[in-house]
C-alpha positions as CSV (number, residue, x, y, z in Angstrom):
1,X,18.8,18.2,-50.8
2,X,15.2,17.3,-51.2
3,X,12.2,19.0,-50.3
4,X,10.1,16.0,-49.7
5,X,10.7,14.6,-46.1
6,X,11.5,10.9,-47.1
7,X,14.6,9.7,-48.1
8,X,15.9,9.6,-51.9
9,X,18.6,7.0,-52.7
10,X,19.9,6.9,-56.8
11,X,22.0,4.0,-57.8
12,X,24.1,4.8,-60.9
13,X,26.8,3.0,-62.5
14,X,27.7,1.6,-66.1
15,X,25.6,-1.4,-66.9
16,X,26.5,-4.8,-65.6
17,X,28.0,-3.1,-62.1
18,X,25.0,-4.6,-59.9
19,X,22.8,-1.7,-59.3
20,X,19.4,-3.7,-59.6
21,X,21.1,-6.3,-56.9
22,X,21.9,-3.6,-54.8
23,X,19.1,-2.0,-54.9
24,X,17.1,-4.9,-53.4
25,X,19.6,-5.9,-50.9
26,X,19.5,-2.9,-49.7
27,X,14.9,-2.4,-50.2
28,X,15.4,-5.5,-48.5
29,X,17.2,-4.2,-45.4
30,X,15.5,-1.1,-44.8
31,X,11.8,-3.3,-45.2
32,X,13.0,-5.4,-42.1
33,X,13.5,-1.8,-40.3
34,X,10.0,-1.3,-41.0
35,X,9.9,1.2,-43.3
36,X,7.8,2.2,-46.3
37,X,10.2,1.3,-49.8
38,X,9.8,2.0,-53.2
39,X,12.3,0.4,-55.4
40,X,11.5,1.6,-58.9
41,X,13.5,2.6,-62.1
42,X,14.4,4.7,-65.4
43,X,13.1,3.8,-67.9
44,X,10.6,2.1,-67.0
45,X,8.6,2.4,-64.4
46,X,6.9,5.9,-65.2
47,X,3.2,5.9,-66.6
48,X,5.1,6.3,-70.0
49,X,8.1,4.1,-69.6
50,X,7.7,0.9,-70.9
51,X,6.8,2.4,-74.5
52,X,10.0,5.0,-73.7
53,X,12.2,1.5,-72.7
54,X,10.9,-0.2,-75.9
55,X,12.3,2.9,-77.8
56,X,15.6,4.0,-76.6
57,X,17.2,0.5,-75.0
58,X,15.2,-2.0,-77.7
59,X,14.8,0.4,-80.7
60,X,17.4,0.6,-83.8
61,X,19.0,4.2,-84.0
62,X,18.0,7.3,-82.6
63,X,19.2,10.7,-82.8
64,X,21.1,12.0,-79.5
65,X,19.0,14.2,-78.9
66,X,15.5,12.5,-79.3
67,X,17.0,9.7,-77.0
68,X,17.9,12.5,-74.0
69,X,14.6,13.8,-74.6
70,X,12.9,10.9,-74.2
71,X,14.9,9.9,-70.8
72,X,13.9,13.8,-70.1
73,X,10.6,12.7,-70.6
74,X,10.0,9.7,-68.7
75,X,12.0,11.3,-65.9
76,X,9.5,14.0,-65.2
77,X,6.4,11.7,-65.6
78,X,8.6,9.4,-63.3
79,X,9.0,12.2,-60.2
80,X,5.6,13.2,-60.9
81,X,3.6,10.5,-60.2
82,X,5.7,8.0,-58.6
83,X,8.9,9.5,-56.7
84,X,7.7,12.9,-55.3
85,X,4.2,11.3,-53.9
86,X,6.3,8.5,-52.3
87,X,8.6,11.1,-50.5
88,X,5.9,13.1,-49.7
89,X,4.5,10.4,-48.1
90,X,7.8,10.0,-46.1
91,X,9.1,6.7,-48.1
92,X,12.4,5.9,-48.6
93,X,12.8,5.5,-52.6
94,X,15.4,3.8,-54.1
95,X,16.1,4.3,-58.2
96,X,18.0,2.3,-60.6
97,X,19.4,5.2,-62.5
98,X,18.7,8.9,-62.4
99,X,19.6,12.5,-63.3
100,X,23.2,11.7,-63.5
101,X,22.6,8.8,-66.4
102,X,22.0,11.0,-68.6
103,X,24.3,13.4,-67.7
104,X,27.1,10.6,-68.2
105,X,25.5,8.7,-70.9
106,X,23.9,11.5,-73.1
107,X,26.1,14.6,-71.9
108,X,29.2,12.4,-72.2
109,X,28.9,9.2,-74.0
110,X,26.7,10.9,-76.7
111,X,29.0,14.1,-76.8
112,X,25.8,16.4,-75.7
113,X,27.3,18.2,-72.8
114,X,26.8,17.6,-69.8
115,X,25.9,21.0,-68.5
116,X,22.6,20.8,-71.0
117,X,21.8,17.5,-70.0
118,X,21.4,18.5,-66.2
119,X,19.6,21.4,-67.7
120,X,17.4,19.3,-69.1
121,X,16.9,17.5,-66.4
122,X,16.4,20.1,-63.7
123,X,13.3,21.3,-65.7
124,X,12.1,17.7,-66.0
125,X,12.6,17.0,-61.9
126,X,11.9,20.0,-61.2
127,X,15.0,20.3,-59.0
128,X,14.9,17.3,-57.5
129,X,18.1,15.9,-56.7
130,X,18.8,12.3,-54.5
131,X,19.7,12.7,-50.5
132,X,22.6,10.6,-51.5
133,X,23.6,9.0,-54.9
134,X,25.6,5.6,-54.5
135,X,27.8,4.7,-57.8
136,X,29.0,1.4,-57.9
137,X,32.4,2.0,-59.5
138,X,34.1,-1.5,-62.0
139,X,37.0,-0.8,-63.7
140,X,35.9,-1.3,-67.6
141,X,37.4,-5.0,-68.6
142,X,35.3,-6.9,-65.5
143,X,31.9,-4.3,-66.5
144,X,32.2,-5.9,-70.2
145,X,33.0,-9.4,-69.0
146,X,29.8,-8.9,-66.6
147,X,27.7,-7.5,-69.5
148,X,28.8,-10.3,-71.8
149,X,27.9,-13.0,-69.6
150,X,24.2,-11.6,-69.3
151,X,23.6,-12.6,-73.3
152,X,21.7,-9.9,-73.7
153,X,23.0,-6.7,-74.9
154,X,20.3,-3.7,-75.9
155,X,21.6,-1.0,-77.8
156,X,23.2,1.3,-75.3
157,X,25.2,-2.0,-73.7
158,X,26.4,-2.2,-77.4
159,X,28.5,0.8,-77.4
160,X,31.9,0.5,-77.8
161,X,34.3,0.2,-74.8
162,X,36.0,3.3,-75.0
163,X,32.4,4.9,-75.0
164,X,31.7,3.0,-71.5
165,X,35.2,4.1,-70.1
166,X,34.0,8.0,-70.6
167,X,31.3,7.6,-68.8
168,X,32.7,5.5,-66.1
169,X,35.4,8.9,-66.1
170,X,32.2,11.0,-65.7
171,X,30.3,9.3,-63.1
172,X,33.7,9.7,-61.1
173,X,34.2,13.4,-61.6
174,X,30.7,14.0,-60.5
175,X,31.1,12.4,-57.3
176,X,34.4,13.8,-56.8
177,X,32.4,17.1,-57.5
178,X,30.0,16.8,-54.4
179,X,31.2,14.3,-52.2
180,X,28.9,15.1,-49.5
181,X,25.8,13.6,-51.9
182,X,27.7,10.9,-53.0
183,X,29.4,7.7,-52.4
184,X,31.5,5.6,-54.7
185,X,31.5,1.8,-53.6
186,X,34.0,-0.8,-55.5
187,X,31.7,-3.0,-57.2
188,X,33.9,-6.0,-58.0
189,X,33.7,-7.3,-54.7
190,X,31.3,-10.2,-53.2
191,X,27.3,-8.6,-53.2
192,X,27.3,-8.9,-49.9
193,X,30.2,-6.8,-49.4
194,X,29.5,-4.1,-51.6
195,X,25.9,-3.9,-49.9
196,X,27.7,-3.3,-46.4
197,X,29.4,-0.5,-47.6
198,X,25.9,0.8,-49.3
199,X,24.1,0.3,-45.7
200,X,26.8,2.4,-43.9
201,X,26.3,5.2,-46.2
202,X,22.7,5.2,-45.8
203,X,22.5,5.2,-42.4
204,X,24.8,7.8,-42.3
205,X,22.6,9.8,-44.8
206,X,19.3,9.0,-42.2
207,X,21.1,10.0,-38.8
208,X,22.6,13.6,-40.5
């Protein structure tokens, strides 16, 4: 758990699974509560993480390691200066993608390790975890159709499918791991379903 005294809410998932939509279904609901929301993202939304964006998604290659440094970078700028302030403040924030996106995606995907990758990122969060992390779950055929259908593909996206399908695996196997700070919702359903089942977890998260 935190030490801040809002609420912290990570959204992980391969791409195409509907975090962003998610993510402001639910900003949306909890604004109409009345409470104080910041919906933000990695990378991207640090003081560094448009340039880091440009790099790693719109770049050509990159060493595996430069690119988990990089997310390790514009992670800890990230909680610096825009997720611890808002918790400490008592905000609920809500993240497209966290700690556990590089664990899957760099640790696994890139054959890095996982265990150094949340290494990593424990010195760049400084321990920060989420109150609750919600990974929307597709089954790999409907996330490619999905990503296909969006036109366009940066360079992670372009992995090949067996590289998605291990990290899909490893997403699983860390919720599995602490299923009291997560929640696995079926994504291929309606929005509006999946976003029920998102709002039940979160309110259970805010009444514990």
């Amino acid at each position: 758990m935190t030490g801040p005294r809002g609420l912290f809410v990570a959204f992980e998932g391969g791409d195409g699974v509907g975090k962003t939509t998610q993510q402001a279904l639910l900003a949306d609901q909890l604004r109409a509560q009345g409470r104080d929301v910041v919906v933000t993202r990695e990378p991207g939304d640090s003081r560094i993480g448009p340039q880091v964006r440009a790099i790693v998604l719109d770049g050509g290659e990159l060493d595996p390691r430069a690119e988990a440094l990089l997310f390790a970078a514009d992670r800890a700028d990230h909680v610096a200066h825009v997720v611890r302030p808002a918790l400490e403040r008592g905000a609920v924030v809500l993240v497209d993608r966290y700690v556990d996106s590089s664990i899957t995606y760099q640790g696994e995907g890139r054959g890095l390790g996982r265990e150094q990758i949340a290494a990593i990122s424990r010195f760049a969060t400084r321990g920060l975890l989420p109150h609750l992390t919600v990974v929307l779950d597709l089954d790999e055929a409907a996330r490619a159709e999905r990503v296909r259908r969006q036109g366009y593909v940066d360079r992670i996206e372009r992995e090949p499918d067996h590289v998605h399908e291990r990290v899909r695996r490893a997403f699983l196997e860390l919720a599995a791991a602490e299923p009291h700070r997560y929640v696995v919702v079926d994504a291929g359903r309606a929005p509006e379903e999946v976003a029920a089942d998102v709002a039940v977890a979160v309110e259970k998260v805010m009444r514990a």
